[in-house]
MARRO-97672 format. One record per atom (N, C-alpha, C): residue number from 1; x, y, z. Coordinates in pm, 1 decimal. Layout:
MARRO-97672
[NUM, [X, Y, Z]];
...
END
This chain:
MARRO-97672
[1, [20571.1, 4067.8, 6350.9]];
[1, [20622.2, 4157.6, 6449.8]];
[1, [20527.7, 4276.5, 6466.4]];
[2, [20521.4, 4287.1, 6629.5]];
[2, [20390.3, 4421.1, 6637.6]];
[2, [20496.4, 4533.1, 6645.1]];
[3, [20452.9, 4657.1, 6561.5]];
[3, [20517.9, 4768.8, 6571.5]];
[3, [20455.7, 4823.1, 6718.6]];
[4, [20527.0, 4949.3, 6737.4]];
[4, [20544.9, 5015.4, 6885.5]];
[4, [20479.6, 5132.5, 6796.1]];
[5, [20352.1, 5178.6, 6815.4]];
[5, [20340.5, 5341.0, 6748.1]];
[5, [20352.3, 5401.5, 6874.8]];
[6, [20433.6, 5530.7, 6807.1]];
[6, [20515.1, 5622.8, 6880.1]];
[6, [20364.2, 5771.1, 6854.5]];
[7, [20347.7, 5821.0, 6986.8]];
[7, [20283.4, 5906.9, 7022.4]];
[7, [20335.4, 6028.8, 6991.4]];
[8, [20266.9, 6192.9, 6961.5]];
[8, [20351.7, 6251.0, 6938.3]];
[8, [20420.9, 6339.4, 7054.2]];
[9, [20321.7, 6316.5, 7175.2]];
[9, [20339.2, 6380.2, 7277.6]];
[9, [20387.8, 6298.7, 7401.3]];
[10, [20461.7, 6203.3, 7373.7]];
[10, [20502.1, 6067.6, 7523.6]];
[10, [20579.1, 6186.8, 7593.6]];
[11, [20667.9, 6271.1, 7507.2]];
[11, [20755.3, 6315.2, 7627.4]];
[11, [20717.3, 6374.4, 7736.4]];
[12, [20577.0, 6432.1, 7667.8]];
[12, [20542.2, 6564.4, 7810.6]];
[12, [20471.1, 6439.6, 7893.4]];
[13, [20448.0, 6329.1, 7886.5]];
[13, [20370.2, 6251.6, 7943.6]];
[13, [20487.9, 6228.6, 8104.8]];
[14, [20641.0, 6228.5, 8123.5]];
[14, [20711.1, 6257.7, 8193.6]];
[14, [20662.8, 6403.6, 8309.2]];
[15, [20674.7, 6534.0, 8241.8]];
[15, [20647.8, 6677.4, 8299.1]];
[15, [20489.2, 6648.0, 8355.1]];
[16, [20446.7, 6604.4, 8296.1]];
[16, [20291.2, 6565.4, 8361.5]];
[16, [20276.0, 6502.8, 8431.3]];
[17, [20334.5, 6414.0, 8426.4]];
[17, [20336.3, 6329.8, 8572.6]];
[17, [20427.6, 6352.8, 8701.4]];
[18, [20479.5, 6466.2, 8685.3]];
[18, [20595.6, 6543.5, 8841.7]];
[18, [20439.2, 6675.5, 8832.0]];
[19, [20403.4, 6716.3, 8752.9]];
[19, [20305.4, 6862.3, 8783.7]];
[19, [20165.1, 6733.7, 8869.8]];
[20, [20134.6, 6631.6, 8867.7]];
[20, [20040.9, 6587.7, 8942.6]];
[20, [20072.2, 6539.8, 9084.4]];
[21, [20203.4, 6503.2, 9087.9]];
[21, [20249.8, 6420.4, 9224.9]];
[21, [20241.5, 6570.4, 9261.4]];
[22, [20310.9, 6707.8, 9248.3]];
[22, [20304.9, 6810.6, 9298.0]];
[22, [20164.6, 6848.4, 9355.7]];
[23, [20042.9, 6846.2, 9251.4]];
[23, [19926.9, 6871.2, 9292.6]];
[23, [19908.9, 6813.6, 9413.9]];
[24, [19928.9, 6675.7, 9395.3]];
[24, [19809.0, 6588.0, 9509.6]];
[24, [19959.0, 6625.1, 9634.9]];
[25, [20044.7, 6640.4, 9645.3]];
[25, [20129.4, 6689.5, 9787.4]];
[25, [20102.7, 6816.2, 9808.3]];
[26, [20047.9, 6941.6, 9724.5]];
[26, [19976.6, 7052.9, 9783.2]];
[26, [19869.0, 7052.5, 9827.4]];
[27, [19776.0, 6889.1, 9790.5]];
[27, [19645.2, 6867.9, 9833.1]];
[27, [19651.0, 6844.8, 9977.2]];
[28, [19735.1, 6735.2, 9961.3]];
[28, [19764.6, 6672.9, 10105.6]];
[28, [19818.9, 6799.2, 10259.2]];
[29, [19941.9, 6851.9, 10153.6]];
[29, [19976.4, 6938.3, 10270.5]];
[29, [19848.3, 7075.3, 10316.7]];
[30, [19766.1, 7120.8, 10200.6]];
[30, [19643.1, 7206.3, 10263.6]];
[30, [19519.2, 7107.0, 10336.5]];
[31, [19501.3, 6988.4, 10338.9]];
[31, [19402.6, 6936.5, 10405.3]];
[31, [19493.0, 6849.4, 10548.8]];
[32, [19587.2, 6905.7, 10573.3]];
[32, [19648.6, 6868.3, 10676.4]];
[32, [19597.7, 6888.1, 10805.0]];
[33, [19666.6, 6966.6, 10898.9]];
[33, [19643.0, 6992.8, 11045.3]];
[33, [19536.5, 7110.1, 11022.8]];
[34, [19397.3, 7097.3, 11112.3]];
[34, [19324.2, 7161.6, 11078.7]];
[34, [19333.2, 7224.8, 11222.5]];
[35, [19277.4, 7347.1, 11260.8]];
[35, [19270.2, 7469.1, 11389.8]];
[35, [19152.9, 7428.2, 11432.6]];
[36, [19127.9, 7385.6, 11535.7]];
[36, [19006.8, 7407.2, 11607.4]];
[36, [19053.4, 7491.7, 11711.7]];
[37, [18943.5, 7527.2, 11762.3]];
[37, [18951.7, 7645.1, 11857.8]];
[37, [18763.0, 7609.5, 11963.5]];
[38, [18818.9, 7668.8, 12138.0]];
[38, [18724.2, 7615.4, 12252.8]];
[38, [18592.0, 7695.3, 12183.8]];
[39, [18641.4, 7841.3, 12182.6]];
[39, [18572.6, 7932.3, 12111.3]];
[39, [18427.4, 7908.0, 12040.4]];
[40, [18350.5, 7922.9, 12006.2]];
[40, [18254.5, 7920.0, 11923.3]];
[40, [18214.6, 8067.2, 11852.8]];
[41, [18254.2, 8158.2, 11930.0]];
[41, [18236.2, 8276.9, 11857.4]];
[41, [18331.2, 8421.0, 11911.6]];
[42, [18431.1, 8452.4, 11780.0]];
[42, [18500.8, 8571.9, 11804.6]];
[42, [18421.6, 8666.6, 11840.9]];
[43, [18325.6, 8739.4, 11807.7]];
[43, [18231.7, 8870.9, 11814.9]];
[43, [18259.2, 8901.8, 11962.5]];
[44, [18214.1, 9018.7, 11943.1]];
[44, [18222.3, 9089.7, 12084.6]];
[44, [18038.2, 9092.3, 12159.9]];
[45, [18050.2, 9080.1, 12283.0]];
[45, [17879.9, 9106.7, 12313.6]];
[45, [17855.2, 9193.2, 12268.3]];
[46, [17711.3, 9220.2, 12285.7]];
[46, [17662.7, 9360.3, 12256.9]];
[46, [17701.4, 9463.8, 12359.9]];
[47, [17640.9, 9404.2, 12455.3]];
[47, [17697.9, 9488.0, 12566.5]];
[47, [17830.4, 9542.5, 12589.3]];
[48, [17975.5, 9442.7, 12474.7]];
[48, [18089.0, 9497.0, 12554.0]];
[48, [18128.0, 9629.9, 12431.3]];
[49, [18049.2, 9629.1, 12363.2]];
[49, [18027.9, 9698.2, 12245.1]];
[49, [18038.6, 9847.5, 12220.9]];
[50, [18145.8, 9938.6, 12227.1]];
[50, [18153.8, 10101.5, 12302.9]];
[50, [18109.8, 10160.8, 12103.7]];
[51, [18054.1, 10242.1, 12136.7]];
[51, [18031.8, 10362.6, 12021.6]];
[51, [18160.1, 10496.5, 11954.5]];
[52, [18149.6, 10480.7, 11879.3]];
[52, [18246.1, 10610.0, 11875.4]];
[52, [18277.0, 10710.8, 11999.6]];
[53, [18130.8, 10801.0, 12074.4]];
[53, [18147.7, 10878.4, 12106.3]];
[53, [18194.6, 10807.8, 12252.0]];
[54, [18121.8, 10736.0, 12321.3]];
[54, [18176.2, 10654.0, 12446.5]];
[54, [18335.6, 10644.9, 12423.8]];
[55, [18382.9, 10552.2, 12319.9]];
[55, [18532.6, 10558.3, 12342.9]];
[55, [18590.8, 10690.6, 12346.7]];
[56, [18575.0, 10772.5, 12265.9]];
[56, [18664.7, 10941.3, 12299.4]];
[56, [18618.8, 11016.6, 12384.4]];
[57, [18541.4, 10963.2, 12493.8]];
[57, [18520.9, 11018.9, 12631.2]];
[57, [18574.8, 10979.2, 12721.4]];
[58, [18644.1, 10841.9, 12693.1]];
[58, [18703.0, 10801.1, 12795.2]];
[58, [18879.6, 10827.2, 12788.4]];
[59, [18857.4, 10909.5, 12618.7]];
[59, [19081.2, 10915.1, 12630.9]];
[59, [19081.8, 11052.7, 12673.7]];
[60, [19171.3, 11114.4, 12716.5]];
[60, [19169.2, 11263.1, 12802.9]];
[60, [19251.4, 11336.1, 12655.7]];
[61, [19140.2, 11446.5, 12684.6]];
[61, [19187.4, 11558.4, 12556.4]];
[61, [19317.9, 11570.9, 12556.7]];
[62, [19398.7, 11534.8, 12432.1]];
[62, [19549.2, 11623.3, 12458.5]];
[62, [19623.9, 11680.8, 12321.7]];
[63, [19484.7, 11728.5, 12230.2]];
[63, [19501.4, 11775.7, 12120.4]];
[63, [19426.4, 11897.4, 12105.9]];
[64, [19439.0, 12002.2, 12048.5]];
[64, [19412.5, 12108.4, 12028.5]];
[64, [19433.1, 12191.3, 11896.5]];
[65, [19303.4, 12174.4, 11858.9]];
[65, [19291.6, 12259.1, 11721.4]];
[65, [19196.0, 12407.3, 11710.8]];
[66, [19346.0, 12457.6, 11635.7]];
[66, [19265.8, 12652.3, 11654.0]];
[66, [19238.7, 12647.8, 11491.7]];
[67, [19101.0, 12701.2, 11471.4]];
[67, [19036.1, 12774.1, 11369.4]];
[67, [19008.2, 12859.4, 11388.1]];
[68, [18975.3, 12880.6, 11295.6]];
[68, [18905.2, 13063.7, 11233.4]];
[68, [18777.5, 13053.7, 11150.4]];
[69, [18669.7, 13049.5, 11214.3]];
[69, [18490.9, 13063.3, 11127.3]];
[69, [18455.5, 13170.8, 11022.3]];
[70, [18575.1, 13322.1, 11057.9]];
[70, [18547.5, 13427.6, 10991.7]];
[70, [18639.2, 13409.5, 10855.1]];
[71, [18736.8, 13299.0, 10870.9]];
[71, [18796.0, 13314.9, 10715.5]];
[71, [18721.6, 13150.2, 10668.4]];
[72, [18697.8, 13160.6, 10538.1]];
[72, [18658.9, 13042.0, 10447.4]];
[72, [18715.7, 12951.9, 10438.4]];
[73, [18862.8, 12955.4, 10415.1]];
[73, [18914.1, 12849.7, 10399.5]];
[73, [18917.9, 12742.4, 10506.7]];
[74, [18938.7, 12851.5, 10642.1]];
[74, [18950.7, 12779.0, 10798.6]];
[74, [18817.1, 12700.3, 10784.5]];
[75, [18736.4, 12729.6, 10728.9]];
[75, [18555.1, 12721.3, 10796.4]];
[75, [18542.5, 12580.8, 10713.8]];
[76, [18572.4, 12576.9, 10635.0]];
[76, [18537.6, 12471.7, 10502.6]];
[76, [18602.9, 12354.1, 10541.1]];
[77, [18704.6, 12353.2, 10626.5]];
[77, [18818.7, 12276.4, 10665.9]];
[77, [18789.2, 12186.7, 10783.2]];
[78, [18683.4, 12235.8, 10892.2]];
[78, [18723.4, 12198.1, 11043.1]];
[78, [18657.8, 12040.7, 11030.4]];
[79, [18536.6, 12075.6, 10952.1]];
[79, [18426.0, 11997.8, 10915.5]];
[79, [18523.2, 11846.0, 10917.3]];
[80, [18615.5, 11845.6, 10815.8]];
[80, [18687.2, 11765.3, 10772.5]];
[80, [18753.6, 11697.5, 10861.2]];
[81, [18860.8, 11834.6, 10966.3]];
[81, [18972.4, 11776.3, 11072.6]];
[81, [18889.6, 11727.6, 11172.1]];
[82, [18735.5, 11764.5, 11166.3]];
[82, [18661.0, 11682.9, 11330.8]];
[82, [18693.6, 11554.8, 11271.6]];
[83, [18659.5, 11537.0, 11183.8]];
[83, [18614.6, 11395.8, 11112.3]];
[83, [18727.5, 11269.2, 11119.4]];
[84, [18830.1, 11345.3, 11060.6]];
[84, [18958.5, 11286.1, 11070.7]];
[84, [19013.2, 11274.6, 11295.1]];
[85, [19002.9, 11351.2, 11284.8]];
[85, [19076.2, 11320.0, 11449.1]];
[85, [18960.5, 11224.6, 11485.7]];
[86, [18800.2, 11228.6, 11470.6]];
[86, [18746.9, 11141.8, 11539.3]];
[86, [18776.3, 10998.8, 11500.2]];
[87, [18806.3, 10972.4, 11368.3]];
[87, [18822.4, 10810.4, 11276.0]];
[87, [18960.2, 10788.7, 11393.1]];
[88, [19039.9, 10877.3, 11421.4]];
[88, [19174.9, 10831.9, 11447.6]];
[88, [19158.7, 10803.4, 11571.7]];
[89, [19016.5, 10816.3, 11643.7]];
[89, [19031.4, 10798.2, 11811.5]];
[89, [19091.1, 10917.7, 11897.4]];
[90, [19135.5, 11048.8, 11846.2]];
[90, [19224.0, 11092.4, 11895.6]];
[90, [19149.1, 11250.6, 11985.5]];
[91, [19151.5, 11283.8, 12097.4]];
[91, [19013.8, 11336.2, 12194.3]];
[91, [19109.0, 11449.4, 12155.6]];
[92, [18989.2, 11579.4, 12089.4]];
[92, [19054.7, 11685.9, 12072.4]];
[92, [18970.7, 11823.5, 12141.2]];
[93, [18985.8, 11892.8, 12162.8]];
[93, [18960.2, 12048.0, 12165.5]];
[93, [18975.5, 12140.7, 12073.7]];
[94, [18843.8, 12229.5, 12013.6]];
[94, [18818.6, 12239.0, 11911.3]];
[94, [18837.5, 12438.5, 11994.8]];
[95, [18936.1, 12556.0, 11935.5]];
[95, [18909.7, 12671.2, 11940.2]];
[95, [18897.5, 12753.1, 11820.4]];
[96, [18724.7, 12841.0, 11811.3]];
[96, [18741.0, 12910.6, 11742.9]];
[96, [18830.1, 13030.2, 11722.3]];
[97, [18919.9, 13116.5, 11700.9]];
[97, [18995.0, 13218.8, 11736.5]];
[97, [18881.6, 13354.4, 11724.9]];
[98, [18746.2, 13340.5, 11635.4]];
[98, [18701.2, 13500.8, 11618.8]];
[98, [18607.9, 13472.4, 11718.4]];
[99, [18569.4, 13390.8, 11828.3]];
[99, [18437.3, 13383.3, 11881.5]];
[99, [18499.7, 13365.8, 12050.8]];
[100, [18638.4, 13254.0, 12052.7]];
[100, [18726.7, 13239.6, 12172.0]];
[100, [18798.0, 13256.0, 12245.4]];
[101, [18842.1, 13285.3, 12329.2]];
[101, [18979.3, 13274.2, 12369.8]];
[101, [19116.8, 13160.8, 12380.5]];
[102, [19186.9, 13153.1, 12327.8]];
[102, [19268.5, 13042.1, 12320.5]];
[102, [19349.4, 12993.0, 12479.9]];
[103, [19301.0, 12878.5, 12520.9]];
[103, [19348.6, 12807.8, 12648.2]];
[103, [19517.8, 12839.0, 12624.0]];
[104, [19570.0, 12798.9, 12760.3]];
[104, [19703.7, 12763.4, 12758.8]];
[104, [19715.5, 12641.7, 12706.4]];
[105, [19866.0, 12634.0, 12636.1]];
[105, [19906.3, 12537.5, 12535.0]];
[105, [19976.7, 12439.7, 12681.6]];
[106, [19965.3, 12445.4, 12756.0]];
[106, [20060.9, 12359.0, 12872.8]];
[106, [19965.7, 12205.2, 12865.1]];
[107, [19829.7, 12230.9, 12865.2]];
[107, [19782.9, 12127.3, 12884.6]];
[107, [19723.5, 12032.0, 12763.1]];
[108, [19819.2, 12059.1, 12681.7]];
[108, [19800.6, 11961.4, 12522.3]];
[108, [19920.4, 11911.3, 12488.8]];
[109, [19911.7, 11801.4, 12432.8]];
[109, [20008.9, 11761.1, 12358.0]];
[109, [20030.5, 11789.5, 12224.9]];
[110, [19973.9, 11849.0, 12136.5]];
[110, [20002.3, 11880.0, 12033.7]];
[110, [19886.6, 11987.1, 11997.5]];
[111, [19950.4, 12057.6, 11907.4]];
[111, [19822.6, 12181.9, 11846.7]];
[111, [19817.0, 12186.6, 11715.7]];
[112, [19711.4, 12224.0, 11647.3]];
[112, [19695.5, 12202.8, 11516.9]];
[112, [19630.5, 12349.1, 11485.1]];
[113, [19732.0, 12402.8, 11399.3]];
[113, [19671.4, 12572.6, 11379.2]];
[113, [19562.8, 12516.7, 11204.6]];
[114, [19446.2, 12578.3, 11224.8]];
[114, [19403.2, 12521.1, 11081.2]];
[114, [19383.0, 12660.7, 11064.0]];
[115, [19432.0, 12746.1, 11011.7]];
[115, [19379.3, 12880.1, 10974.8]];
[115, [19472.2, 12981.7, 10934.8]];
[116, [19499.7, 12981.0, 10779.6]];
[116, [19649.3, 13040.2, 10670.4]];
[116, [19676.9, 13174.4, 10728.5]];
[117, [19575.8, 13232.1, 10786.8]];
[117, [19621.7, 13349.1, 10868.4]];
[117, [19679.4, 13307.2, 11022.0]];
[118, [19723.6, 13376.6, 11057.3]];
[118, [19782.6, 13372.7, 11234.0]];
[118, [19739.3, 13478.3, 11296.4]];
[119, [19729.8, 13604.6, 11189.1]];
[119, [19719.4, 13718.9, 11290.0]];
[119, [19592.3, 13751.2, 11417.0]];
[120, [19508.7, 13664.4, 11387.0]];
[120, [19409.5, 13678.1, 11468.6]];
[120, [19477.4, 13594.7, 11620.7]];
[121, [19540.2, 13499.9, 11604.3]];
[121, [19606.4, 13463.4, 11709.4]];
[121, [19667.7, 13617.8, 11840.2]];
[122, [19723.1, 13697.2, 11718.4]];
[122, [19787.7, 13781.3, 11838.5]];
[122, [19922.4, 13731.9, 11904.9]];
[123, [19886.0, 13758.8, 12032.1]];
[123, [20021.2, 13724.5, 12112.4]];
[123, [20043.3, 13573.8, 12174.8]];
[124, [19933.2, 13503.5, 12111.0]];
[124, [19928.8, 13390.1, 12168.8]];
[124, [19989.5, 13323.2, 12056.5]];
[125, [20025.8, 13388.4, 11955.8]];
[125, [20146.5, 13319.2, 11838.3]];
[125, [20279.8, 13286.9, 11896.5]];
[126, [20304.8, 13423.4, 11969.8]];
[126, [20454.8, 13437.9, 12061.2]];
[126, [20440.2, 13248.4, 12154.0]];
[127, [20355.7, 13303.2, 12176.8]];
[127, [20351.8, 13164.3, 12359.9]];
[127, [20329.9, 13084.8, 12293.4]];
[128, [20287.2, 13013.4, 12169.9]];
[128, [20289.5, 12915.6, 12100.6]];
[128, [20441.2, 12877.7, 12039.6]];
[129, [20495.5, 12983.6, 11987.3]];
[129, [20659.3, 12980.7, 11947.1]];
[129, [20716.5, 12901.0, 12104.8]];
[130, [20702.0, 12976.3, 12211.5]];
[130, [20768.7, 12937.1, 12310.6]];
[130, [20760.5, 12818.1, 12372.2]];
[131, [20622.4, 12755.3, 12356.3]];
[131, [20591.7, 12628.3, 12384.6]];
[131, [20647.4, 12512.3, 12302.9]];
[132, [20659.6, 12552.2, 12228.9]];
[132, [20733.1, 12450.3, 12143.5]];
[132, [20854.0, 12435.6, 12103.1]];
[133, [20917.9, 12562.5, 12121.8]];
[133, [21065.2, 12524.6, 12171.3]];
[133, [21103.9, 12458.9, 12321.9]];
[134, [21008.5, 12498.7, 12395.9]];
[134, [20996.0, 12383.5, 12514.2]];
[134, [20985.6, 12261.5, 12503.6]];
[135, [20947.2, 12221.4, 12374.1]];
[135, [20891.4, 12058.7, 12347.1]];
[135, [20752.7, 12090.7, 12356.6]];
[136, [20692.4, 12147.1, 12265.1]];
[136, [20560.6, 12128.3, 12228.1]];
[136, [20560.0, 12105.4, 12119.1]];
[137, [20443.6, 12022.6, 12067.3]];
[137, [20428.2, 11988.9, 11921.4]];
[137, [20279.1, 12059.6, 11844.7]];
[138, [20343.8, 12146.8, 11724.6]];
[138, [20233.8, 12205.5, 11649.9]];
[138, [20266.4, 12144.2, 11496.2]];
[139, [20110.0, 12165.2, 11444.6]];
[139, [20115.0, 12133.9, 11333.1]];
[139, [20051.5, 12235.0, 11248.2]];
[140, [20094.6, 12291.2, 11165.1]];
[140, [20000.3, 12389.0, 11041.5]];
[140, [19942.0, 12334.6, 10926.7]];
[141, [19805.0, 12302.3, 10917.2]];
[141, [19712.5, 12217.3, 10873.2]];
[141, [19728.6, 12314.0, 10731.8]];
[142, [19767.7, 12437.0, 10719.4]];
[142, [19730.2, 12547.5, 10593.9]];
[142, [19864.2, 12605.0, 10582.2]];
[143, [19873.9, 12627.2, 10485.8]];
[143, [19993.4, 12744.6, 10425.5]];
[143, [20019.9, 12808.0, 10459.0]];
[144, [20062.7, 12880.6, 10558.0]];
[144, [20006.5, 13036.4, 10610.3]];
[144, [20079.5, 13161.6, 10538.1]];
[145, [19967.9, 13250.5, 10464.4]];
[145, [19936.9, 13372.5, 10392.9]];
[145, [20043.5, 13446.3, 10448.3]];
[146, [20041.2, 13534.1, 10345.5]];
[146, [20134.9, 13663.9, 10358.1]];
[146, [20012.6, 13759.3, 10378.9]];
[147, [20000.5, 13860.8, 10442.4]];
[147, [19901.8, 13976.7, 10449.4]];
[147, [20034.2, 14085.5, 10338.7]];
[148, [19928.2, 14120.2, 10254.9]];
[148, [19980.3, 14209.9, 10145.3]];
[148, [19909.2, 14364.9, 10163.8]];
END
């Protein structure tokens, strides 16, 4: 009589054989329906190709940011907010307050005070209050200081 030698591992020989039928049906189902496309190439021409500055000439300013060159903190800062509004696409108007005069707020959509002082603003703080209880939108990029 031939004995049967018993393996010590037959059982997993079961679990091993459901983890391969699994394999080869994840094989099957990723080499399935493949995408072709008429296309030969996503890229854009060169020609249709716009630059930073081309595209934010063509969106109409409707942002407005007031600094201040004579305080440091304002000065150290703008460098930054050009940078940021330009990544964002977003066409701004840039006022110094010690060198400018500040436009009317009617023709922006939003204002961005970057400068912890106000007082150099003046009375154009008032018409800024008022504009925006009209539905204007400001933002204060800085803390704004207490004068002590």
């Amino acid at each position: 009589m031939i004995k049967k030698r018993k393996y010590k591992f037959t059982s997993l020989l079961f679990a091993f054989g459901i983890l391969v039928v699994l394999a080869i049906g994840l094989f099957i189902e990723r080499n399935g329906i493949n995408y072709t496309s008429k296309q030969s190439s996503y890229y854009l021409n060169v020609s249709q190709v716009k630059t930073k500055s081309e595209a934010l000439s063509a969106i109409p300013v409707n942002n407005l940011v007031i600094f201040n060159s004579s305080n440091e903190t304002s000065a150290s800062a703008i460098n930054n907010f050009k940078q940021i509004f330009e990544d964002m696409k977003v066409s701004t108007a840039y006022v110094d307050v010690a060198t400018e005069a500040i436009p009317d707020f009617t023709s922006y959509k939003s204002v961005v005070v970057l400068t912890p002082d106000i007082e150099p603003l003046g009375v154009k703080a008032i018409e800024l209050m008022d504009w925006v209880e009209a539905g204007g939108n400001v933002m204060f990029a800085m803390t704004i200081q207490k004068i002590i």
